[in-house]
N, CA, C and O atoms as CSV, one atom per row, in Angstrom:
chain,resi,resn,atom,element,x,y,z
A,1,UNK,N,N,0.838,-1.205,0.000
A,1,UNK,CA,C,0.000,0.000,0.000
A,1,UNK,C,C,0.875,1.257,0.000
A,1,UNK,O,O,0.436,2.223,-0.625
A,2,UNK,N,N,2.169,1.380,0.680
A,2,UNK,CA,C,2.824,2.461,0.966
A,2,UNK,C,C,3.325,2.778,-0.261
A,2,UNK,O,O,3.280,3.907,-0.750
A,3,UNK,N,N,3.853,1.704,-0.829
A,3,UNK,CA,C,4.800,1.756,-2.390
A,3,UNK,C,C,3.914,2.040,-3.365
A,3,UNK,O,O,4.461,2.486,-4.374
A,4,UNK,N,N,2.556,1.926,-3.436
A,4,UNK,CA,C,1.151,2.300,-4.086
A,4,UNK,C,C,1.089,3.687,-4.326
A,4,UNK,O,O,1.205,4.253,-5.413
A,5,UNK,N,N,0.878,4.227,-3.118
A,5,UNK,CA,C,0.987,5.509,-2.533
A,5,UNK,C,C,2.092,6.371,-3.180
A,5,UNK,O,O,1.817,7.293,-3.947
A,6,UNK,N,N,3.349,6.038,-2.841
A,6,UNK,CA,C,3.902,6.792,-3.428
A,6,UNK,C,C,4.473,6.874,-4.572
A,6,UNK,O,O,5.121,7.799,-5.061
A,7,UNK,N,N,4.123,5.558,-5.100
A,7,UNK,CA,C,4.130,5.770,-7.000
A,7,UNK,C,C,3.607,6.533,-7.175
A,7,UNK,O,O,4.235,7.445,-7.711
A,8,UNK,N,N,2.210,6.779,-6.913
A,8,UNK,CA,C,1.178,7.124,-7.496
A,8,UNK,C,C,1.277,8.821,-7.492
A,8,UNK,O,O,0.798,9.468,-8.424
A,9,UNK,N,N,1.972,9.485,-6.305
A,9,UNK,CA,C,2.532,10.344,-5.761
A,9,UNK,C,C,3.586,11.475,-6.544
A,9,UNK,O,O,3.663,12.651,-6.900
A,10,UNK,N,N,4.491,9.884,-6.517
A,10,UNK,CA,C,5.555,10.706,-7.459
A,10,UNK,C,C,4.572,10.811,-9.540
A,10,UNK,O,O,4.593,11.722,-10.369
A,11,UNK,N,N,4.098,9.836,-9.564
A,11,UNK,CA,C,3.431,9.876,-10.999
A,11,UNK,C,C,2.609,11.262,-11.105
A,11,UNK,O,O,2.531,11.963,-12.114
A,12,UNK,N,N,2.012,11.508,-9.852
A,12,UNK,CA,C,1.210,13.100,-10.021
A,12,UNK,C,C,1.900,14.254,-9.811
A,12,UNK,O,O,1.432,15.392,-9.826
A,13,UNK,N,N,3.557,13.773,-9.523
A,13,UNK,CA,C,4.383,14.837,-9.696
A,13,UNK,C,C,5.008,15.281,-10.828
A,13,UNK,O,O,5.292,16.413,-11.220
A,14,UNK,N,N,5.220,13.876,-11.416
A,14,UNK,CA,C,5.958,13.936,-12.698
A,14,UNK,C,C,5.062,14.925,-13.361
A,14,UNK,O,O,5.315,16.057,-13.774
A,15,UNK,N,N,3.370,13.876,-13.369
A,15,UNK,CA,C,2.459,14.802,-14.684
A,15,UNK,C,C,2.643,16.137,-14.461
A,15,UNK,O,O,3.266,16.815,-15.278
A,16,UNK,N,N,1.993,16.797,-13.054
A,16,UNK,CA,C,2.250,17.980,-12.921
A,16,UNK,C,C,3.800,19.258,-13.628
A,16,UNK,O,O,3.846,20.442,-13.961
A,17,UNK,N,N,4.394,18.580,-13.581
A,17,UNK,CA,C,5.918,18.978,-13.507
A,17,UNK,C,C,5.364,19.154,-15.383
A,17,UNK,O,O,5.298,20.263,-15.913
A,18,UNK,N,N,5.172,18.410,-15.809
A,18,UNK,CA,C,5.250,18.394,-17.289
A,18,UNK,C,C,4.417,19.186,-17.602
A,18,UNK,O,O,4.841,19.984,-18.439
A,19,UNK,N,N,3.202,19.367,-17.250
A,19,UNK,CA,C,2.065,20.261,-17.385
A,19,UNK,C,C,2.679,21.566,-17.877
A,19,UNK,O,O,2.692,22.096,-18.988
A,20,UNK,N,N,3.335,22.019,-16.339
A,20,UNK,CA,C,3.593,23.361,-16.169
A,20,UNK,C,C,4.644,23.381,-17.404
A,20,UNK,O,O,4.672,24.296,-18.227
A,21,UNK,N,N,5.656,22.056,-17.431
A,21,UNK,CA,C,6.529,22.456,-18.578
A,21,UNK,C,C,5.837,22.903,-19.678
A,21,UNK,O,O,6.076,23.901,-20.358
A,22,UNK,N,N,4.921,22.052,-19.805
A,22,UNK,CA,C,4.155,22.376,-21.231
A,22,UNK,C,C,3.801,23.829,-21.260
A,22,UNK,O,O,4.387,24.540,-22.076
A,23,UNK,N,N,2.869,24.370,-20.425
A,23,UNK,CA,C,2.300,25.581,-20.158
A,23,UNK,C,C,3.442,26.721,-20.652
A,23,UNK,O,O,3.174,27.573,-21.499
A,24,UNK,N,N,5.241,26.563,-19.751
A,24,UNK,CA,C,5.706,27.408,-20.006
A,24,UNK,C,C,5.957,27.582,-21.235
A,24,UNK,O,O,6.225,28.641,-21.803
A,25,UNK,N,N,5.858,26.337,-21.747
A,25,UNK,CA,C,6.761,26.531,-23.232
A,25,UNK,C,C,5.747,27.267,-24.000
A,25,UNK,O,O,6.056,28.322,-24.553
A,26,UNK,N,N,4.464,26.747,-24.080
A,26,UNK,CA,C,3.515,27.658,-25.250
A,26,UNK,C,C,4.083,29.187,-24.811
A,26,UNK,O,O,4.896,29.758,-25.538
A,27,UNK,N,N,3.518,29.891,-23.386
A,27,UNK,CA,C,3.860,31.262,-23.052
A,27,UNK,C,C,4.833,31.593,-23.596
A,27,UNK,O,O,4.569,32.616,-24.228
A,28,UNK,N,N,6.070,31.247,-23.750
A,28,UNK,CA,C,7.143,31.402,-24.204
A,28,UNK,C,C,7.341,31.979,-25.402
A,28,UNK,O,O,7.928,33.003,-25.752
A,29,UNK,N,N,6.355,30.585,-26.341
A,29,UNK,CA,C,6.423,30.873,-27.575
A,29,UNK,C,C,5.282,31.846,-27.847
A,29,UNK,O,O,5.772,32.760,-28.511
A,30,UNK,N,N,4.355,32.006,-27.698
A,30,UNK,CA,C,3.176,33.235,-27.702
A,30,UNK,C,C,4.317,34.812,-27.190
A,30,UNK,O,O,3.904,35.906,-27.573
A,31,UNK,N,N,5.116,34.788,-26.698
A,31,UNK,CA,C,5.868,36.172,-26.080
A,31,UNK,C,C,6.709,36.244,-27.655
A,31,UNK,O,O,6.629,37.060,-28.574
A,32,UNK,N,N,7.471,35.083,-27.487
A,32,UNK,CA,C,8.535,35.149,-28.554
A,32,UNK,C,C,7.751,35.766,-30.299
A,32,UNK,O,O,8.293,36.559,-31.069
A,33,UNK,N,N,6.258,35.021,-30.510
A,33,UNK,CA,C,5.739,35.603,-31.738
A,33,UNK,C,C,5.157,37.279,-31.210
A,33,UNK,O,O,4.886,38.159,-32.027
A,34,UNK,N,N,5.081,37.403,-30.149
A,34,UNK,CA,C,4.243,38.853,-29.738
A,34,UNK,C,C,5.409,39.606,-29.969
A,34,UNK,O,O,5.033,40.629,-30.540
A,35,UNK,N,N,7.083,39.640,-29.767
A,35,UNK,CA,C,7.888,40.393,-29.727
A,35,UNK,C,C,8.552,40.057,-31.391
A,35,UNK,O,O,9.140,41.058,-31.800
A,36,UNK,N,N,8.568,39.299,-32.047
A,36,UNK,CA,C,8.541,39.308,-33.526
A,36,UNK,C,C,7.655,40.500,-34.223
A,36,UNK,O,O,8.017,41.414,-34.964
A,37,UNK,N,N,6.237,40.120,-33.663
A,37,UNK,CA,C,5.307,41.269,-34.236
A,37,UNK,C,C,5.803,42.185,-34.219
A,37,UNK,O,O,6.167,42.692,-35.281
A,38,UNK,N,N,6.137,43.070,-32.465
A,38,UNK,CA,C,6.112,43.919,-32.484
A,38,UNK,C,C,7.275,44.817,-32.987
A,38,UNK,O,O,7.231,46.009,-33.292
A,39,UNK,N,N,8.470,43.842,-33.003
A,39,UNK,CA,C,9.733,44.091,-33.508
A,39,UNK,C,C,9.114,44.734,-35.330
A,39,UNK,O,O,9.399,45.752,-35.959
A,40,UNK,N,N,8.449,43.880,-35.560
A,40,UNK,CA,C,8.433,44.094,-37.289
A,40,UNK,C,C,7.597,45.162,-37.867
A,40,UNK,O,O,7.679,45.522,-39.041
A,41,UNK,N,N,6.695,45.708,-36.891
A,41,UNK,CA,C,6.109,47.040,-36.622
A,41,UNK,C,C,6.795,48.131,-36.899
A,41,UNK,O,O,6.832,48.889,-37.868
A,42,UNK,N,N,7.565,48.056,-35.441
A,42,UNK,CA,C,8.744,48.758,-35.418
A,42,UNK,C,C,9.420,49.306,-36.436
A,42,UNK,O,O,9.872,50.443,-36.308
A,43,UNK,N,N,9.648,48.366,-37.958
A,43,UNK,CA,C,10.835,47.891,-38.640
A,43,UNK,C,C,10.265,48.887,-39.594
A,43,UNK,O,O,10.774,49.877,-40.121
A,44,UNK,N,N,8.966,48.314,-39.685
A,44,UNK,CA,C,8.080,49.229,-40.504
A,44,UNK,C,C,7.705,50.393,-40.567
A,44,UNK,O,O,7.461,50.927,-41.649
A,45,UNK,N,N,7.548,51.236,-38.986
A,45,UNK,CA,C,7.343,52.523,-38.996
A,45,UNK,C,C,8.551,52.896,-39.201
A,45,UNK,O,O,8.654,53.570,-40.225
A,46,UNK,N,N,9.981,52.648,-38.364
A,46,UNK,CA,C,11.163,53.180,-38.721
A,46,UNK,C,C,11.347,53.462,-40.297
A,46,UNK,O,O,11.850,54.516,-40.685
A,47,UNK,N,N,10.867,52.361,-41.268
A,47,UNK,CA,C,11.086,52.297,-43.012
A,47,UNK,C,C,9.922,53.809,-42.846
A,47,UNK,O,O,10.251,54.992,-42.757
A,48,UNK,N,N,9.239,53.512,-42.848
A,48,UNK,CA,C,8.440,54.710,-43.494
A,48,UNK,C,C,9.104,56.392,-42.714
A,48,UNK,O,O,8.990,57.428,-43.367
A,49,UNK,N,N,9.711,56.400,-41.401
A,49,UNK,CA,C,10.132,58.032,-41.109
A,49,UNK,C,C,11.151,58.164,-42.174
A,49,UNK,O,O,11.194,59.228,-42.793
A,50,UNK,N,N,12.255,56.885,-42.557
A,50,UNK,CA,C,13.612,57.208,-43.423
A,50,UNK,C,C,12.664,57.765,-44.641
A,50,UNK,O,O,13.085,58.781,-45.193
A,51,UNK,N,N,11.508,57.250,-45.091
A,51,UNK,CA,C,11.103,57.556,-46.272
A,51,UNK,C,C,10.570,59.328,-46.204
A,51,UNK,O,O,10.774,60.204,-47.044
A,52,UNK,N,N,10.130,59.382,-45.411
A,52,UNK,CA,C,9.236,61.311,-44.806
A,52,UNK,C,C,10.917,61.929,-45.060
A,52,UNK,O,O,11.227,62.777,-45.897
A,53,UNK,N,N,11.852,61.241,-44.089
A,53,UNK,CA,C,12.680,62.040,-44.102
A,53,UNK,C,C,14.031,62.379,-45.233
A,53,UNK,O,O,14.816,63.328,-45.253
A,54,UNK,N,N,13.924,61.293,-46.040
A,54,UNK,CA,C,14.563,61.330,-47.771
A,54,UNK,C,C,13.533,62.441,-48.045
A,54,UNK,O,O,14.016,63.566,-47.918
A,55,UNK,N,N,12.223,62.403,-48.392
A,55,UNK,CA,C,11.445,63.224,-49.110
A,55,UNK,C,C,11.554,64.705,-48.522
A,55,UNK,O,O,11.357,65.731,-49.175
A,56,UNK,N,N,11.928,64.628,-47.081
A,56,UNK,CA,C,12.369,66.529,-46.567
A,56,UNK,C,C,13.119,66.229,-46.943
A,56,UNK,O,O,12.835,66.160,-48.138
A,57,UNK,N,N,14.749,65.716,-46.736
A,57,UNK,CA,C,15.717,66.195,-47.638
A,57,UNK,C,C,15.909,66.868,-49.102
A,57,UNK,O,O,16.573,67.875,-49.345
A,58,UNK,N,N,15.113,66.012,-50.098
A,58,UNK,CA,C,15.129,66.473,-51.361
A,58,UNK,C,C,14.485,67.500,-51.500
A,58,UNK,O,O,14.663,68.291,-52.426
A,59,UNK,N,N,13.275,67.687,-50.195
A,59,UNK,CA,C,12.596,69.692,-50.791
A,59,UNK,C,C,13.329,70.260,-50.434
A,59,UNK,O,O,13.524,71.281,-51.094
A,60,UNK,N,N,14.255,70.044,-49.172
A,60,UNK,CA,C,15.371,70.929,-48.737
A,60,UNK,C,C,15.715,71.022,-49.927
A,60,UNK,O,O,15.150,71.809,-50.687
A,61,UNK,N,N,16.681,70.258,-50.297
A,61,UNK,CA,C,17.784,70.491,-51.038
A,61,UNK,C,C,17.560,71.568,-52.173
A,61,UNK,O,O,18.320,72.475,-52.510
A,62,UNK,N,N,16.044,71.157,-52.787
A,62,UNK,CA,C,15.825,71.829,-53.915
A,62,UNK,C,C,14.770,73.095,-53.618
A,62,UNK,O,O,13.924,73.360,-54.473
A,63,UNK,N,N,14.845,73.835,-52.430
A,63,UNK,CA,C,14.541,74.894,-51.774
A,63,UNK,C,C,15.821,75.676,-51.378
A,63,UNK,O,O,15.804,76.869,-51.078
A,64,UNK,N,N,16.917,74.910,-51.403
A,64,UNK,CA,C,18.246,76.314,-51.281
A,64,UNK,C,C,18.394,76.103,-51.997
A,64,UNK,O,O,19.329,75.344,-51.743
A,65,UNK,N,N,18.259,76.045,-53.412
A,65,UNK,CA,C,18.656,76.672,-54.573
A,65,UNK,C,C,17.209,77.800,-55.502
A,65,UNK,O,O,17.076,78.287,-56.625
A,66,UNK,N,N,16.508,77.772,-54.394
A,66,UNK,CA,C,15.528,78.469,-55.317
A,66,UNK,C,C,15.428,79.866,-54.341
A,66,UNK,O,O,15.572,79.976,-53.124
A,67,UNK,N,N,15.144,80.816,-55.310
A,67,UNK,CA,C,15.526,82.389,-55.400
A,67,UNK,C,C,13.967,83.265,-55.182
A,67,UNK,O,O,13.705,84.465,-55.268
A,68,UNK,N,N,12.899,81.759,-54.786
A,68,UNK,CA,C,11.486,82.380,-54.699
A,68,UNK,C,C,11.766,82.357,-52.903
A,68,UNK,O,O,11.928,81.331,-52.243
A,69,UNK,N,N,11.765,83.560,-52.448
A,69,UNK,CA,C,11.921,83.458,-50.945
A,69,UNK,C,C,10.200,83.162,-50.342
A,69,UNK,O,O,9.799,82.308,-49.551
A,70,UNK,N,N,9.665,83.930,-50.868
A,70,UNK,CA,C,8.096,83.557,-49.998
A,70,UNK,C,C,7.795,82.251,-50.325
A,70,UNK,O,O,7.007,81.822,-49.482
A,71,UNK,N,N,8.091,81.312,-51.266
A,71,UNK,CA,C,7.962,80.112,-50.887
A,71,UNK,C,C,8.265,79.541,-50.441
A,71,UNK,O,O,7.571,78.636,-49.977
A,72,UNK,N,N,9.674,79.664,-50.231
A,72,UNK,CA,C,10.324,78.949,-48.731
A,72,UNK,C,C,9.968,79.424,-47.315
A,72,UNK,O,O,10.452,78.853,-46.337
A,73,UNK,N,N,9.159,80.425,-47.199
A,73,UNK,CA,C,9.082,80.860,-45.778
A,73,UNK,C,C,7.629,80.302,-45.780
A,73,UNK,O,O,7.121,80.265,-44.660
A,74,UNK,N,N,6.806,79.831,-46.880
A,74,UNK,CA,C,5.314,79.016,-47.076
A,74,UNK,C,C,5.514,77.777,-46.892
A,74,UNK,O,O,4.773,77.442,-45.967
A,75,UNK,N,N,6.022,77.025,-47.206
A,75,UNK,CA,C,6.839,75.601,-46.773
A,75,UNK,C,C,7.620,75.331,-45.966
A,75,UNK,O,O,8.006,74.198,-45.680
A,76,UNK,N,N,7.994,76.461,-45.441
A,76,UNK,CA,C,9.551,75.811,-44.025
A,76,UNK,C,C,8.369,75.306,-42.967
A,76,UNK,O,O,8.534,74.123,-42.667
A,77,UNK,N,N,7.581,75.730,-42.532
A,77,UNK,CA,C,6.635,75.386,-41.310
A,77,UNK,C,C,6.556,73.683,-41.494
A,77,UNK,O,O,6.774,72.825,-40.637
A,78,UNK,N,N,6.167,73.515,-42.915
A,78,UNK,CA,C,5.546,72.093,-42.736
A,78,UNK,C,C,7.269,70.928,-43.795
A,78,UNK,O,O,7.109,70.093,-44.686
A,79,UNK,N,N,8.176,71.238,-43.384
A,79,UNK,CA,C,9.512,70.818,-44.017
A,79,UNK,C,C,10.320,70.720,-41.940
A,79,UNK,O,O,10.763,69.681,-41.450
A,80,UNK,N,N,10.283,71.533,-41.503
A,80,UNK,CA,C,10.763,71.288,-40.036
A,80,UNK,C,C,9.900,70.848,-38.776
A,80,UNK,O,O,10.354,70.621,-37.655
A,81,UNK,N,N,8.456,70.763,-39.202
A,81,UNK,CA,C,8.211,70.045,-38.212
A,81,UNK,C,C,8.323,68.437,-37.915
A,81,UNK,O,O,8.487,67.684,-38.875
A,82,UNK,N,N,8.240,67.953,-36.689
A,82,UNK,CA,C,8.963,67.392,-35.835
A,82,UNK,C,C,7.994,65.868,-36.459
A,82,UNK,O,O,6.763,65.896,-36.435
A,83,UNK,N,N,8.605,64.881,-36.875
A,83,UNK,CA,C,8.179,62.976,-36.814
A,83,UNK,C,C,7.502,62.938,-35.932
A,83,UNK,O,O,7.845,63.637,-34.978
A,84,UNK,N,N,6.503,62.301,-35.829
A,84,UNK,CA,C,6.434,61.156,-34.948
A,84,UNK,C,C,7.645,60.375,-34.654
A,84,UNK,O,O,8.125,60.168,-35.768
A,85,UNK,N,N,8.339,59.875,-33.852
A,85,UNK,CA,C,9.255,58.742,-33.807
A,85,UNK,C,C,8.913,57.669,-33.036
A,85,UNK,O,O,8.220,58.055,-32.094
A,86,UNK,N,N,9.056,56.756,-33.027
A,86,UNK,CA,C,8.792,55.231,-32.274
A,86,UNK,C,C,9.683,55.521,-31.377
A,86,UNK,O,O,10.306,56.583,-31.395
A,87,UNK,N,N,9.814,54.760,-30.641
A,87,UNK,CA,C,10.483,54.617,-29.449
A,87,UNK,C,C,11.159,53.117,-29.280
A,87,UNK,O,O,10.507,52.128,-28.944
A,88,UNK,N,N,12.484,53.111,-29.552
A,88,UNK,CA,C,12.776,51.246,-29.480
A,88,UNK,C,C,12.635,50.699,-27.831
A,88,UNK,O,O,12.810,49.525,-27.504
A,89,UNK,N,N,12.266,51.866,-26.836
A,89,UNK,CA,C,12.107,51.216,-25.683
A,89,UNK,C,C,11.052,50.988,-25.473
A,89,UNK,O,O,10.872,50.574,-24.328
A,90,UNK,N,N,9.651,51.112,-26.456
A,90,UNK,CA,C,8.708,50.207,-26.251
A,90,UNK,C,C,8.463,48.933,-26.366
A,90,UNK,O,O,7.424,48.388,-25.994
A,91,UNK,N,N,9.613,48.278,-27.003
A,91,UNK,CA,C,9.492,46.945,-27.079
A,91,UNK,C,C,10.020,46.430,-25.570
A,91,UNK,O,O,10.992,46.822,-24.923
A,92,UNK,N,N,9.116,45.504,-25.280
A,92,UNK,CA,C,9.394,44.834,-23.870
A,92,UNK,C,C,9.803,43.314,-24.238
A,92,UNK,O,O,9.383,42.668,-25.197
A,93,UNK,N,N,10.652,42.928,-23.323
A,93,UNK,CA,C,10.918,41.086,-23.452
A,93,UNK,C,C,11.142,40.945,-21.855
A,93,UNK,O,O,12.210,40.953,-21.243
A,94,UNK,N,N,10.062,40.837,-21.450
A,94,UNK,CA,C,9.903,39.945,-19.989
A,94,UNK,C,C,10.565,38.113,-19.993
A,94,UNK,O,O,10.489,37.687,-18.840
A,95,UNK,N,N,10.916,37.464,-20.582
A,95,UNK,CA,C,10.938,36.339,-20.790
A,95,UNK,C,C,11.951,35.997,-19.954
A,95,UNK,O,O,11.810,34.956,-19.313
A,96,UNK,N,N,13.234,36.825,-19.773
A,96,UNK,CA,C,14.315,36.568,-18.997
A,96,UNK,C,C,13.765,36.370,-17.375
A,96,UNK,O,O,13.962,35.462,-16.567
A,97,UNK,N,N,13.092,37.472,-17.296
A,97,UNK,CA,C,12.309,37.437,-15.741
A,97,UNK,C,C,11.828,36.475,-15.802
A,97,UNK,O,O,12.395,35.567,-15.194
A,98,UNK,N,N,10.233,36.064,-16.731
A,98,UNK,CA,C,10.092,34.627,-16.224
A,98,UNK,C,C,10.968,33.685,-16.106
A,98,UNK,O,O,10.769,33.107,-15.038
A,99,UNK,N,N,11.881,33.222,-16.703
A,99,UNK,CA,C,12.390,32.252,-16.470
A,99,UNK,C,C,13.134,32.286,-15.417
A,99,UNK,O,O,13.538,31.274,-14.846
A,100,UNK,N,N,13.401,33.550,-15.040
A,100,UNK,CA,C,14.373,33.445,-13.589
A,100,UNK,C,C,13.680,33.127,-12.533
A,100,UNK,O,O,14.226,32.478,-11.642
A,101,UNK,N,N,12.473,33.482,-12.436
A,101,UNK,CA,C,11.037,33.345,-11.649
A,101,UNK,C,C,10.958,32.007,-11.450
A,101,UNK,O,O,11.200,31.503,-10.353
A,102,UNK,N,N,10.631,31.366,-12.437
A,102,UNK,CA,C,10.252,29.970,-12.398
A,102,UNK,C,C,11.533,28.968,-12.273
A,102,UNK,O,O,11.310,27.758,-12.228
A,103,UNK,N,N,12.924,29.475,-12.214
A,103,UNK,CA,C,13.826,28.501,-12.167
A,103,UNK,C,C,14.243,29.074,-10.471
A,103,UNK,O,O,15.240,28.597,-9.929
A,104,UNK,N,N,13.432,30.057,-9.783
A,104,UNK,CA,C,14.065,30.088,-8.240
A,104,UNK,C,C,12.924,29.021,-8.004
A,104,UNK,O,O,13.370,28.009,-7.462
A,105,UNK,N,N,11.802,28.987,-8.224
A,105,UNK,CA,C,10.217,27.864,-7.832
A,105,UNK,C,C,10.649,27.258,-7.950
A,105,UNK,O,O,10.693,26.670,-6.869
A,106,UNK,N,N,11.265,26.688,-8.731
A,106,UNK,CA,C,11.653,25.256,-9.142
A,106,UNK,C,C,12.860,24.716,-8.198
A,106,UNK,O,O,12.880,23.595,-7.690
A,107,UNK,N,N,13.697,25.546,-8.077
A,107,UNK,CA,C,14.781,25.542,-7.081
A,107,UNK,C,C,14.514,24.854,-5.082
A,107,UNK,O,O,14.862,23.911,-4.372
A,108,UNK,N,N,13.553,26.322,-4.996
A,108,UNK,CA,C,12.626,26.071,-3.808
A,108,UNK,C,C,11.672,24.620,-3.988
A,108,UNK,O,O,11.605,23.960,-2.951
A,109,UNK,N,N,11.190,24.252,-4.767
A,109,UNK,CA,C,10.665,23.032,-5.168
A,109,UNK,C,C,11.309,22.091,-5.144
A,109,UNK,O,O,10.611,21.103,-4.917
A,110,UNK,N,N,12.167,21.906,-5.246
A,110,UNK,CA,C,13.379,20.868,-5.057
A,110,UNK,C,C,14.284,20.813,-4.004
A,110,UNK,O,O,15.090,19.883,-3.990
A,111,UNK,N,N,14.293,21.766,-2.991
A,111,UNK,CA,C,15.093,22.174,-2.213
A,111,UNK,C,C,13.719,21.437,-0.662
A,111,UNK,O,O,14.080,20.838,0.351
A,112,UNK,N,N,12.520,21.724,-0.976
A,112,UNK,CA,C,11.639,21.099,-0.202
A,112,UNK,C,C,11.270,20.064,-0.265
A,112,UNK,O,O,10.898,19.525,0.777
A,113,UNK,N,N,11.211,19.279,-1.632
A,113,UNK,CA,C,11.259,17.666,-1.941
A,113,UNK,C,C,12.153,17.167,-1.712
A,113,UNK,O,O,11.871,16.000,-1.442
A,114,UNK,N,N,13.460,17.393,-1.624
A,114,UNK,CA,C,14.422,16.560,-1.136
A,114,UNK,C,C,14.415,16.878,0.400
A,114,UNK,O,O,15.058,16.057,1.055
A,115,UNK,N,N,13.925,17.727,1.005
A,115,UNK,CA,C,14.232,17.883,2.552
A,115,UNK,C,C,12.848,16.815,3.191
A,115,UNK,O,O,12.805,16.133,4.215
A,116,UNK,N,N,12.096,16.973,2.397
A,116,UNK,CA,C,10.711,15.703,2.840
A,116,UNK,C,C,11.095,14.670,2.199
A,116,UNK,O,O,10.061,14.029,2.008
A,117,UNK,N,N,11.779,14.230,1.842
A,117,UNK,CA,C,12.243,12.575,1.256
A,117,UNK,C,C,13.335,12.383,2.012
A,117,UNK,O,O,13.601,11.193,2.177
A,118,UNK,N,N,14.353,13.465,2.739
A,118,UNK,CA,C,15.335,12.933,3.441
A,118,UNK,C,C,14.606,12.619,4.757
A,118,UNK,O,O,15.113,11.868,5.591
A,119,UNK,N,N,13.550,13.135,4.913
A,119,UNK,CA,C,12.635,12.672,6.275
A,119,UNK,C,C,12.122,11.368,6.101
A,119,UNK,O,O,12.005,10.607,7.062
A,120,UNK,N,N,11.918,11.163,5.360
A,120,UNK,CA,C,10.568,9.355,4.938
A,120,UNK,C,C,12.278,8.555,4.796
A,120,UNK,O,O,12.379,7.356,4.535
C-alpha cells in the first residue's frame, strides 16, 4: 500500500511537472511571436520616417537653390516640423524574468522535496 501511494505520488508529480513544462513553453512561444510582431512594426514605422525624411531632404535640397523666398518661408513650417518617432524602448521582453522566476520555484521546489524525502 505504501509503495502504491507513493508511486502514485511521485506519478502526479511527474504529470504535474510536465504540465507546467508544457504551459511554459507555449507562453514562451506566444511572447517570442508577440515580440517578432512587435519588432516588425517597429521595422516598418522606422522604413516609413527614413522615407518622410529622404522626401524633406530632397525639398530641402531643392529649396536652397531656389531664389522664390516667400515660398520657402510658405513651406519651411511644414519641411521642419517634428516625426512622430517610435520609441525602441517600447518593445518589452519579460521572458528573462520569467524564467528566472520559475527557475528560483523550481529551485525552492526541489530544495523542499528533497528535505521531505530525506525525512521518509
Amino acid at each position: 500500500k505504501e509503495i502504491a501511494d507513493m508511486s502514485e505520488l511521485f506519478t502526479y508529480l511527474i504529470r504535474s511537472i510536465e504540465r507546467c513544462q508544457s504551459e511554459l513553453l507555449e507562453m514562451m512561444e506566444q511572447k517570442k511571436k508577440a515580440a517578432k510582431k512587435q519588432t516588425e512594426e517597429l521595422i516598418k514605422e522606422l522604413e516609413q520616417e527614413i522615407t518622410e525624411l529622404k522626401r524633406r531632404d530632397s525639398e530641402l535640397e531643392q529649396l536652397s537653390h531656389t531664389e522664390d523666398h516667400l515660398h520657402l518661408l510658405q513651406i519651411y513650417p511644414s519641411l521642419i516640423r517634428p516625426l512622430h518617432t517610435s520609441s525602441c524602448t517600447e518593445i518589452s521582453s519579460d521572458t528573462q524574468l520569467s524564467v528566472e522566476t520559475l527557475r528560483k520555484h523550481l529551485t525552492q521546489l526541489q530544495e523542499t522535496l528533497d528535505e521531505k524525502l530525506s525525512k521518509t
